[in-house]
C-alpha positions in Angstrom: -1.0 -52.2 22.4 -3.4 -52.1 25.7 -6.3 -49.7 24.8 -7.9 -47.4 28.2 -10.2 -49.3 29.9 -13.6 -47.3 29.3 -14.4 -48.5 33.4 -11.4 -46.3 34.1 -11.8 -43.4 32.2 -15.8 -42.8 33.2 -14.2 -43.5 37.2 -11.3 -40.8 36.7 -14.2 -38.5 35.3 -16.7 -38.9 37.9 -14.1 -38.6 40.2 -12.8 -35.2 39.2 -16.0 -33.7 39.4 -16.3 -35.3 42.9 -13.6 -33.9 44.2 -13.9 -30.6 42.1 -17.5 -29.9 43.9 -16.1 -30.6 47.4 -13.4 -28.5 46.9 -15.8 -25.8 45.8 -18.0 -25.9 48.2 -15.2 -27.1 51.3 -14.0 -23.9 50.4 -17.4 -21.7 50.6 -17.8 -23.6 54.2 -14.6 -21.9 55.2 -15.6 -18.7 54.3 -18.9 -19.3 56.0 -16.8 -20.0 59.0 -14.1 -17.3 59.4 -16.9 -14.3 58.1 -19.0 -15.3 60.1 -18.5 -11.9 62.6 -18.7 -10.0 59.1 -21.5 -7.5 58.2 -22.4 -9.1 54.9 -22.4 -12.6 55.8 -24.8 -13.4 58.6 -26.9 -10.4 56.7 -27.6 -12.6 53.8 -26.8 -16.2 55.2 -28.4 -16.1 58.3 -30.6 -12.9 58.5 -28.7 -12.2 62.0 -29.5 -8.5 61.2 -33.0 -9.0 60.0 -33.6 -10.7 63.2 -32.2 -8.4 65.5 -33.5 -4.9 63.5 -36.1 -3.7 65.1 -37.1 -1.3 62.3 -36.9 -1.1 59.1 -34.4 1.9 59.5 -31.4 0.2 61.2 -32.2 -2.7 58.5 -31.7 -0.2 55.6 -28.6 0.9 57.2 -27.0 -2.0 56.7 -27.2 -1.8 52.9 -25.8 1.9 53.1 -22.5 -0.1 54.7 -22.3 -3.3 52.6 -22.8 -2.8 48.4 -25.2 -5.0 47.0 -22.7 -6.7 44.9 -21.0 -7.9 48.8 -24.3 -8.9 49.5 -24.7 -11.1 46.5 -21.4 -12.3 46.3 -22.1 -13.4 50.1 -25.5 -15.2 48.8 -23.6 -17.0 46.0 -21.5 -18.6 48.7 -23.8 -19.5 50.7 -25.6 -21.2 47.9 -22.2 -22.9 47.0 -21.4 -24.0 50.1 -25.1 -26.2 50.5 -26.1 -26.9 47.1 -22.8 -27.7 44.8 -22.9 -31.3 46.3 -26.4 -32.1 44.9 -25.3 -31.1 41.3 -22.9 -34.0 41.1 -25.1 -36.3 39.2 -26.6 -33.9 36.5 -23.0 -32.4 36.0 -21.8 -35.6 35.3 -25.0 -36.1 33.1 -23.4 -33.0 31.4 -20.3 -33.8 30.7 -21.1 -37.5 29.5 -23.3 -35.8 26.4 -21.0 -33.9 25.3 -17.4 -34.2 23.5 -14.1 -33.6 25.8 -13.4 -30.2 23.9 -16.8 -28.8 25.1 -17.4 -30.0 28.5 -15.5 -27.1 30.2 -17.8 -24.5 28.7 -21.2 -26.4 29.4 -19.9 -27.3 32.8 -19.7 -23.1 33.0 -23.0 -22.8 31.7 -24.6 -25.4 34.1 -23.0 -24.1 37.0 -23.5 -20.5 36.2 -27.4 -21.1 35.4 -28.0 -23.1 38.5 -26.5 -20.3 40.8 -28.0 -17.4 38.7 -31.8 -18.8 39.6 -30.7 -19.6 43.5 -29.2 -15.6 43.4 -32.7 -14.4 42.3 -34.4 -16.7 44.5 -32.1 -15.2 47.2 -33.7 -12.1 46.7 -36.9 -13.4 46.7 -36.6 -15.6 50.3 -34.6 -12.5 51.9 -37.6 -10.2 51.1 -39.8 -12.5 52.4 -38.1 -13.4 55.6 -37.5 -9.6 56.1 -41.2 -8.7 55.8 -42.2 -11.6 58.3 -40.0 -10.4 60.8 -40.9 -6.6 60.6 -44.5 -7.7 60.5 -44.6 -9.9 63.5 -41.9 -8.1 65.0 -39.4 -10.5 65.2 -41.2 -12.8 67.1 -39.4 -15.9 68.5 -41.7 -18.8 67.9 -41.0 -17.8 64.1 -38.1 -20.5 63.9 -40.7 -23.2 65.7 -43.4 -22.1 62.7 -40.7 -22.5 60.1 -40.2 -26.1 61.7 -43.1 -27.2 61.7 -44.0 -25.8 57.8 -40.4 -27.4 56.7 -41.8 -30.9 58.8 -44.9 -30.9 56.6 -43.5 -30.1 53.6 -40.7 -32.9 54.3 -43.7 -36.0 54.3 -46.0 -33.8 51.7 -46.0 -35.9 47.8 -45.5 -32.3 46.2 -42.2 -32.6 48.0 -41.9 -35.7 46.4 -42.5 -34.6 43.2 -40.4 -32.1 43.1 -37.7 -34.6 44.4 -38.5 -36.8 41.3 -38.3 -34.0 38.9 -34.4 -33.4 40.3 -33.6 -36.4 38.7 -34.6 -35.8 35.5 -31.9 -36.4 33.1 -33.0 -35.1 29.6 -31.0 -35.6 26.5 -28.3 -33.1 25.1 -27.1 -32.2 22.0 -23.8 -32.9 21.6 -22.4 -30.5 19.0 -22.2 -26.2 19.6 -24.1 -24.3 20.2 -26.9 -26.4 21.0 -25.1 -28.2 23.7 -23.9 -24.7 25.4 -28.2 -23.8 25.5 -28.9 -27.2 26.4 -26.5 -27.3 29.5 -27.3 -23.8 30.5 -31.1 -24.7 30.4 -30.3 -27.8 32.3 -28.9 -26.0 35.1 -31.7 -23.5 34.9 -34.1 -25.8 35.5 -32.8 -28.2 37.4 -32.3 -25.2 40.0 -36.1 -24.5 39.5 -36.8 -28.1 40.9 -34.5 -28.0 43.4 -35.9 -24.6 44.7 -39.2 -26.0 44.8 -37.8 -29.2 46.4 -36.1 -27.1 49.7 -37.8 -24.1 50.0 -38.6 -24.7 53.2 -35.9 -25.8 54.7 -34.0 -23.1 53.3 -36.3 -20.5 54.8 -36.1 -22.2 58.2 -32.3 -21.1 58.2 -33.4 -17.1 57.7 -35.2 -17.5 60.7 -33.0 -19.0 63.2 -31.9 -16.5 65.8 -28.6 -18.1 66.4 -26.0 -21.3 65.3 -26.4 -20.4 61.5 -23.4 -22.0 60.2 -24.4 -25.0 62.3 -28.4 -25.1 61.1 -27.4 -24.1 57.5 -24.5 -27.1 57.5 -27.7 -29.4 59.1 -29.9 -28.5 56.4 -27.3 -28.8 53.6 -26.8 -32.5 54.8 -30.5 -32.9 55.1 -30.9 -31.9 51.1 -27.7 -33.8 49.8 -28.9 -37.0 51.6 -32.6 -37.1 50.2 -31.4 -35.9 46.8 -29.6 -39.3 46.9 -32.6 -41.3 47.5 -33.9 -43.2 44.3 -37.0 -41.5 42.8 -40.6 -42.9 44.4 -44.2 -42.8 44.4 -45.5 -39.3 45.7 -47.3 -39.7 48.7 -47.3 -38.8 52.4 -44.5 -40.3 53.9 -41.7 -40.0 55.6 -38.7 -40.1 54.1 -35.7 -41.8 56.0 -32.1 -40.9 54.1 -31.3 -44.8 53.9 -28.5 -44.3 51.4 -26.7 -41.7 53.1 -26.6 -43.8 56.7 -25.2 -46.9 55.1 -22.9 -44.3 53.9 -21.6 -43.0 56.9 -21.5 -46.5 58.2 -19.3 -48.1 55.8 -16.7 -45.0 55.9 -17.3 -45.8 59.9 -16.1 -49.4 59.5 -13.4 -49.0 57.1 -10.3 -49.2 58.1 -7.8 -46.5 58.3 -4.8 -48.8 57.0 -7.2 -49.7 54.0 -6.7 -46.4 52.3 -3.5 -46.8 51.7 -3.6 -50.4 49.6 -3.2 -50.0 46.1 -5.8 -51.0 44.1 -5.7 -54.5 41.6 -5.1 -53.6 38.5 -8.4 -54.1 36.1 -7.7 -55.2 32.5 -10.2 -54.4 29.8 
């Protein structure tokens, strides 16, 4: 009797989460996409109407038409559609620490702490884009200043650091109920580092006038490719995305017909 090659199992695993996460967050691109003309989505994705109000009246108005809970359920998308990628690694993290039977809850509780911190950063970074613009009255050299701050921030070692702490991959209990607060605090903080890792290039796409779905799909590349990179030394530098571009140059080169070979068969 041939036993299942371990090799196998940890590839069918890692590959279910893959393709769960794209699905997830292909999905919240798509609704990105087609609401884009919506009320609720460029006024929480893309601050279209905090850009465009040139009072705090006609802002306020717009929460009189959409209920907070559209608006929040419109951030949580957004936050799906850029950030689910980047959770690949500590989900599977998750799931390898604990037994098959409990892996669907503390993928739950991951998932649902990570997103619960972005939602009340949401609030935070909408506030704060919302009082820059009234303040300065919309001006348009915002998204140039919001640039330039994300540029620095990009080459900074705090950045770095930050990046480092992303990979952090703490041990887990593996028995309930410690593993369900154990992957819940996981997701909580690994949210917290990852806030503190793009801050600024998430507040660069509240201030862009225009192309949101474009400069927030930019930016969600931008974060899934350095979150990729291999820890470092923290230091001022800049940071090329090697991994990702050898990446996107092997799927270039690969050929089409290649796909569709069946693999050799691995024995254990």
């Amino acid at each position: 009797m041939s036993l299942p090659c371990p090799a196998t199992q940890a590839a069918r695993e890692r590959s279910r989460v893959l393709v769960s996460l794209a699905l997830a967050a292909g999905l919240a691109w798509i609704v990105l996409a087609v609401g884009r003309e919506s009320v609720a989505i460029p006024a929480i994705c893309s601050a279209a109407v905090i850009w465009s109000a040139p009072s705090a009246d006609l802002y306020l108005s717009v929460f009189a038409v959409v209920s907070p809970l559209t608006l929040a359920a419109g951030w949580v998308v957004m936050v799906c559609a850029m950030m689910l990628p980047t959770v690949y690694d500590p989900l599977i993290h998750v799931r390898q620490q604990n037994f098959r039977h409990l892996r669907p809850w503390c993928t739950l509780l991951f998932i649902g702490g990570y997103i619960a911190v972005w939602t009340l950063a949401g609030v935070i970074f909408l506030n704060f884009a919302l009082a820059v613009q009234m303040a300065l009255h919309g001006a348009s050299w915002l998204l140039i200043l919001s640039l330039v701050v994300a540029s620095i921030w990009q080459i900074s070692p705090w950045k770095q650091m930050a990046l480092n702490k992303c990979h952090h991959r703490p041990s887990m209990a593996a028995f309930a109920p410690t593993a369900y607060h154990n992957a819940f605090s996981l997701g909580v903080q690994h949210c917290l580092w990852c806030i503190a890792n793009c801050w600024a290039l998430m507040l660069m796409t509240l201030f862009a006038p225009a192309y949101h779905v474009a400069i927030m799909a930019i930016v969600a590349f931008c974060i899934w490719a350095e979150r990729i990179e291999a820890p470092r030394a923290p230091g001022w530098q800049i940071r090329v995305p090697t991994k990702a571009l050898r990446l996107i140059a092997l799927i270039a080169r690969t050929p089409v017909a290649s796909a569709s070979k069946q693999p050799a068969n691995v024995n254990c």
